[in-house]
C-alpha positions as CSV (number, residue, x, y, z in Angstrom):
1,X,-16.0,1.7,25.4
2,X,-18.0,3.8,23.1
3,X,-21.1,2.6,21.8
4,X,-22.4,3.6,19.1
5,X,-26.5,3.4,17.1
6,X,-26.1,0.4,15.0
7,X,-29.3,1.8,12.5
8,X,-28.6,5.3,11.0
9,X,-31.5,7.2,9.9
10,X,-31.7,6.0,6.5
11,X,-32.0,2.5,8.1
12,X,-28.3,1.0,7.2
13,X,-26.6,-1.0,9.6
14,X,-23.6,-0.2,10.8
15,X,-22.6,-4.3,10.3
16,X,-23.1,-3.7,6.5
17,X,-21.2,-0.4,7.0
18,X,-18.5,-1.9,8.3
19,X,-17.9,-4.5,5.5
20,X,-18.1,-1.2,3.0
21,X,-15.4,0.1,4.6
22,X,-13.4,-3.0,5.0
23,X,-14.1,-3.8,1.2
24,X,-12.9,-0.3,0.1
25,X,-9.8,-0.2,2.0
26,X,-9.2,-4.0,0.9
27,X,-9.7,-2.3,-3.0
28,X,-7.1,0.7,-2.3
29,X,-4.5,-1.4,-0.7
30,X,-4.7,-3.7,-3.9
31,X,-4.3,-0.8,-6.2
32,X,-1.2,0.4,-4.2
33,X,0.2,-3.1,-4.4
34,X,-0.1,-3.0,-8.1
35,X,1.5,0.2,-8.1
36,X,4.5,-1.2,-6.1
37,X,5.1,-4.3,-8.0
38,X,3.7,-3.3,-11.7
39,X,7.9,-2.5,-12.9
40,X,8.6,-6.0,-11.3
41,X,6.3,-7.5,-13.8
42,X,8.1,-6.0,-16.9
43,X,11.5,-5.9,-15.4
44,X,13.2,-8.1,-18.0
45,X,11.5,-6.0,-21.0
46,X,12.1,-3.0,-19.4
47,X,16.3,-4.3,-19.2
48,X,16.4,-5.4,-22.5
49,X,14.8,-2.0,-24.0
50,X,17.7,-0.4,-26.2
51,X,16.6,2.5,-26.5
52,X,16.7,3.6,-22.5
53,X,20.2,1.2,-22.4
54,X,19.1,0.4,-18.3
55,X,21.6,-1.8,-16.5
56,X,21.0,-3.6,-13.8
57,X,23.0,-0.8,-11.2
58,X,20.8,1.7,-12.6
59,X,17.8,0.0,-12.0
60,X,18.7,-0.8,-8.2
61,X,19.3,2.7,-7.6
62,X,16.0,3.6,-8.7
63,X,14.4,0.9,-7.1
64,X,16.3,1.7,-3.7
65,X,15.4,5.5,-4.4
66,X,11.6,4.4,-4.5
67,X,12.2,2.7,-0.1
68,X,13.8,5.6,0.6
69,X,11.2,7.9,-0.5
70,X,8.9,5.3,0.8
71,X,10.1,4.8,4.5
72,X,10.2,8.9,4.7
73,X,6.3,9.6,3.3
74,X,5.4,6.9,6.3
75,X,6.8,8.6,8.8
76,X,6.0,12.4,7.5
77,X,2.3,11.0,6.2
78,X,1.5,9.6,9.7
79,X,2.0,13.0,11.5
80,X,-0.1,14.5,8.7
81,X,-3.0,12.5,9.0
82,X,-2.9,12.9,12.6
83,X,-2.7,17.1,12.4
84,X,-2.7,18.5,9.2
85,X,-5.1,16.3,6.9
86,X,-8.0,14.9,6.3
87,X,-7.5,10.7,6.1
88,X,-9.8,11.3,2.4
89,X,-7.8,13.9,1.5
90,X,-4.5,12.4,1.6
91,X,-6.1,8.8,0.2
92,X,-6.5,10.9,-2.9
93,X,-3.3,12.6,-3.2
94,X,-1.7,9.4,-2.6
95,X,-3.6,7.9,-5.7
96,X,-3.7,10.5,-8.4
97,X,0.1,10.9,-7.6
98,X,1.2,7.3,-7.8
99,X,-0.8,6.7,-10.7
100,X,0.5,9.9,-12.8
101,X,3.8,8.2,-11.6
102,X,3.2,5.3,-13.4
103,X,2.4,7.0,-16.2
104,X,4.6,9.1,-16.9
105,X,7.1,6.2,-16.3
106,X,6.0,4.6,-19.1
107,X,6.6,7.3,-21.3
108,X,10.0,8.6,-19.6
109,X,12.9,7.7,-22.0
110,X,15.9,8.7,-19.7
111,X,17.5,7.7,-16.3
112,X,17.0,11.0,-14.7
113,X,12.9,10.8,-15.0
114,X,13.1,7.0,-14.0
115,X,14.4,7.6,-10.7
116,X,11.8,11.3,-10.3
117,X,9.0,8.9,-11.2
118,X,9.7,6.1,-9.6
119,X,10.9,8.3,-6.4
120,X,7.9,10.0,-6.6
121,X,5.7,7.0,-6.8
122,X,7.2,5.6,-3.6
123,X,6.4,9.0,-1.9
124,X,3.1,8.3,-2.9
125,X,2.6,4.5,-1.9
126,X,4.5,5.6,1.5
127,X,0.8,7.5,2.4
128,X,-1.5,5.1,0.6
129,X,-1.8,2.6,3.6
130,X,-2.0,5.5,6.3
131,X,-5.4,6.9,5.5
132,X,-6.9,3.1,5.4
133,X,-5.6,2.3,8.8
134,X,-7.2,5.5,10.5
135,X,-10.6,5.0,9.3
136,X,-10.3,1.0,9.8
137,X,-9.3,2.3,13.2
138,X,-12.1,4.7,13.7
139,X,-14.9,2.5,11.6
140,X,-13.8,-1.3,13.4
141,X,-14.0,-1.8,17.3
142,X,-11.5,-2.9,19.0
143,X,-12.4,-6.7,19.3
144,X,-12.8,-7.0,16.0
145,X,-9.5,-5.3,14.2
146,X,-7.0,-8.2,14.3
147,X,-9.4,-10.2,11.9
148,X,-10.5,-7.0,9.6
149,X,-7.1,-5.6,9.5
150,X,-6.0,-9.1,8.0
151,X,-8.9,-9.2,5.6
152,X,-7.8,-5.7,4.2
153,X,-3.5,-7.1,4.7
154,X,-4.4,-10.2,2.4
155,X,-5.1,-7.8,-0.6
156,X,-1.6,-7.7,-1.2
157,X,-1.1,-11.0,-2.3
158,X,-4.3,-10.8,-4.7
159,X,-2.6,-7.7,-5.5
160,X,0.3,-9.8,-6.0
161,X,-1.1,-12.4,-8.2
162,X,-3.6,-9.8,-10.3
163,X,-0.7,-7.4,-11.4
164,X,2.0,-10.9,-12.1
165,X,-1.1,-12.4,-14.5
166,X,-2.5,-9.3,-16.0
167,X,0.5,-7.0,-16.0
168,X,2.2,-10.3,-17.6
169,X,0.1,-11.1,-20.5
170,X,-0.2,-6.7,-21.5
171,X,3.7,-6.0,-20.9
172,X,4.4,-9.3,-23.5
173,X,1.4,-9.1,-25.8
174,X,2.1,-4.8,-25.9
175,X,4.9,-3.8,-24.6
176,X,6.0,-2.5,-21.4
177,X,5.2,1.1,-21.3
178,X,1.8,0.4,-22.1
179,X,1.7,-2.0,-19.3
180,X,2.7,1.0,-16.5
181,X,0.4,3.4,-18.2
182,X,-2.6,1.0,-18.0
183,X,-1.3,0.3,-14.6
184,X,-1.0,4.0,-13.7
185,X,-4.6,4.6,-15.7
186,X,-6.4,1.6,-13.5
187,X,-5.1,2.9,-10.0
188,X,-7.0,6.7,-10.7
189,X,-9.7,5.4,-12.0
190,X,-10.6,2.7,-8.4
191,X,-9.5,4.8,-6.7
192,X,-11.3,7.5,-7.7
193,X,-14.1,5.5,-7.1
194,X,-12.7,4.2,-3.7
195,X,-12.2,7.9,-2.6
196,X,-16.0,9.0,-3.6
197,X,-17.7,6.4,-1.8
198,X,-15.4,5.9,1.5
199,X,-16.6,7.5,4.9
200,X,-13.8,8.5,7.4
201,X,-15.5,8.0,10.7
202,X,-19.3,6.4,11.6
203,X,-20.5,9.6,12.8
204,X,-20.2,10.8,9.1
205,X,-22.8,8.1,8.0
206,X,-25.0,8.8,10.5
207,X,-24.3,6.8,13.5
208,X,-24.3,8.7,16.6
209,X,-22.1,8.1,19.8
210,X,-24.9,7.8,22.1
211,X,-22.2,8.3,25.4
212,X,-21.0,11.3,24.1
213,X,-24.6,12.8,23.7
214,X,-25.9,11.0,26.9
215,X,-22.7,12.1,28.9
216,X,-22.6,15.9,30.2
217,X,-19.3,17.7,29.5
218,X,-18.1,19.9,31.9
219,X,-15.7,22.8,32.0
220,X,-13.2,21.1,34.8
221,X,-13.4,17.4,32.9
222,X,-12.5,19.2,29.6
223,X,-9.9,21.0,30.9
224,X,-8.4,17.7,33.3
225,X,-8.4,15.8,29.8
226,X,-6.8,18.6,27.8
227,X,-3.7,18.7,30.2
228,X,-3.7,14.8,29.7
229,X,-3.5,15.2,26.3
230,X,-0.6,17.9,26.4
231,X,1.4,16.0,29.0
232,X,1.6,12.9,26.5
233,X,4.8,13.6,24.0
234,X,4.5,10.7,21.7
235,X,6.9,11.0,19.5
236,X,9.6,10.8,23.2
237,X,7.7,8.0,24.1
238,X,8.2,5.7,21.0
239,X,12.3,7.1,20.6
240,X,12.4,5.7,24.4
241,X,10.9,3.1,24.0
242,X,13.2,-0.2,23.9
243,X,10.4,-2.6,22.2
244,X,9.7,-0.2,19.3
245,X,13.4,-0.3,18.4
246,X,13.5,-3.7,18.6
247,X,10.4,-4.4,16.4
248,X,11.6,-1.6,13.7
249,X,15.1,-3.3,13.2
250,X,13.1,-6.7,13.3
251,X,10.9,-5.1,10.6
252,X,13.5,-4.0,8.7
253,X,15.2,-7.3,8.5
254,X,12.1,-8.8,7.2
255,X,11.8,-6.1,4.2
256,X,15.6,-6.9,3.4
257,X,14.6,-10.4,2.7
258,X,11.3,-9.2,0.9
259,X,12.3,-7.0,-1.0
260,X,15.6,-8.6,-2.2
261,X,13.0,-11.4,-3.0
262,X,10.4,-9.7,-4.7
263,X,12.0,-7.5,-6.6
264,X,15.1,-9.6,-7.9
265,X,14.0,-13.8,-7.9
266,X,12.1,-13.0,-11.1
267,X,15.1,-11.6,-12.9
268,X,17.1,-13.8,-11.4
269,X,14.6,-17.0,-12.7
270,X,14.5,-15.2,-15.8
271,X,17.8,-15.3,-17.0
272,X,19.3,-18.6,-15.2
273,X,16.5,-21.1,-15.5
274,X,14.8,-19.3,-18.6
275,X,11.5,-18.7,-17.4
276,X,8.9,-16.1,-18.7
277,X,7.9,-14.0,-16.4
278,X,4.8,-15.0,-15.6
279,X,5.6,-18.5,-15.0
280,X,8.1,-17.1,-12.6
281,X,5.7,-14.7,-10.8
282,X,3.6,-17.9,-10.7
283,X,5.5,-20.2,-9.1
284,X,7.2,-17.3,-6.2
285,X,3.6,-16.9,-5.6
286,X,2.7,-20.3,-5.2
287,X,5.9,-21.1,-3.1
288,X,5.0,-24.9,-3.9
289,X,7.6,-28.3,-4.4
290,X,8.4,-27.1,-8.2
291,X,8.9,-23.7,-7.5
292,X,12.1,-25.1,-5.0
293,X,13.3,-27.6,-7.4
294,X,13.3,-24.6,-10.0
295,X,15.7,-22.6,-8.3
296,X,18.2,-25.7,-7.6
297,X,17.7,-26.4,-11.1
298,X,16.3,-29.8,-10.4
299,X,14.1,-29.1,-13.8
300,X,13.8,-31.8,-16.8
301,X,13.8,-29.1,-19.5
């Protein structure tokens, strides 16, 4: 196991370091949340607009067209970060690109730059959590990752519940283009800031792997672990691999479910139990007794 100096030279911890990082990446995946479920907010305003005339069909396509992009940018962003790009590098493309996204959404009046928007958007949000999980990786040791990595997964709920409240109370009170482009306008602007103040690796603020520097590296052990390295063909070994199928198709059942969930149920409470919107968010959030009676219609109103 590597250790590392926990004091760099301008006498920071690498404890306090360590909950920077974990705070940073818990702010980006919030923003990307938002970004994902910001149209869900003002679905039923965004419906009812006559002057786009979007049906319901439409509206799934574009939605489905923003997985597919999504599920592609995953798989295409992870060999990136791992050969081509800096983890910084593509945090930042991933937010300027899915906040223009959102903004130009907002201001798009026809079916054809919906679905390049919102297509693009899921391009974008496909990359967002790939740079946060390298550096968590790099930043968090080993022991400690379950419990960080669930700190940082929790965001999307608060995510959840900020954009349902907020994006609620804009999209009614203004309208819902203005919600998406103050959406698209707050996800630049954190994570602007998220991007300017986040540190791939420790090594970068000044902690030093003592066992690299203590440990001399010789011409045979470099080349024995360079042949290692070349004799390991990772993309064969997860295709082979019986539990990684197995735990994708398991994966994508769950997102079936989700998704059909999250971005439907509010719609659907909408316009059957005549809801607003953010009483619906509300209670999906909540998953409580009423919420369950609301759907049944067991409801005195």
């Amino acid at each position: 196991m590597l250790t590392r100096t926990t004091i760099n030279q301008k006498g920071h911890s690498k404890y306090s370091w360590q909950n920077w990082i974990v705070g940073l990446t818990f702010l980006m995946t919030l923003i990307m949340t938002v970004a994902r479920r910001d149209l869900n907010v003002c679905l039923t305003l965004f419906l009812k607009d006559k002057q786009i005339k979007m049906g319901k069909t439409k509206y799934g396509m574009i939605n489905s067209l923003c997985s597919a992009t999504y599920s592609i940018s995953k798989i295409i962003g992870g060999v990136a970060a791992d050969y081509v790009i800096s983890p910084r590098t593509m945090l930042l493309i991933a937010v300027a690109t899915t906040g223009s996204a959102n903004i130009i959404f907002g201001m798009s009046k026809s079916y054809i730059e919906f679905a390049l928007c919102w297509g693009l958007n899921g391009l974008a949000l496909g990359i967002s959590w790939i740079p946060c999980a390298k550096m968590l990786n790099a930043w968090i040791e080993e022991k400690e990752r379950a419990t960080r990595f669930a700190i940082v997964a929790s965001a999307q709920t608060v995510g959840g519940a900020l954009i349902a409240t907020l994006g609620g109370y804009i999209s009614n009170h203004y309208g819902w283009r203005i919600m998406m482009s103050s959406s698209g306008l707050s996800i630049i602007s954190v994570g602007s800031i998220c991007y300017l103040l986040i540190l791939e690796t420790p090594e970068q603020a000044g902690f030093i792997d003592t066992d690299a520097v203590d440990r001399p590296i010789t011409r045979s052990s470099s080349i024995s672990s360079m042949k290692s390295l070349d004799q390991v063909n990772t993309v064969k070994l997860v295709l082979c691999s019986l539990p990684c199928w197995l735990l994708s198709i398991a994966t994508m059942c769950l997102y079936v479910v989700r998704n059909a969930v999250l971005d439907w149920i509010v719609l659907l409470l909408v316009e059957q139990r005549h809801m607003s919107p953010i009483l619906s968010f509300r209670h999906l959030l909540v998953r409580n007794r009423r919420f369950r009676r609301w759907v049944r219609g067991e409801h005195s109103e």
